[in-house]
Residue, then its C-alpha position, 0 to 999 in steps of 0.5 A: x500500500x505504502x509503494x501505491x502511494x508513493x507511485x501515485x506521488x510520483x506520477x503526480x509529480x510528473x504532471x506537474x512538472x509537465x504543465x510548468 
């Protein structure tokens, strides 16, 4: 569960960094 979250941060991240 710990690693689900942290790849659904990670992915967020990526997001982010591609609408800056």
């Amino acid at each position: 569960m710990k690693k689900e979250k942290e790849k659904c941060l990670f992915i967020q991240l990526l997001i982010y960094y591609n609408f800056v």
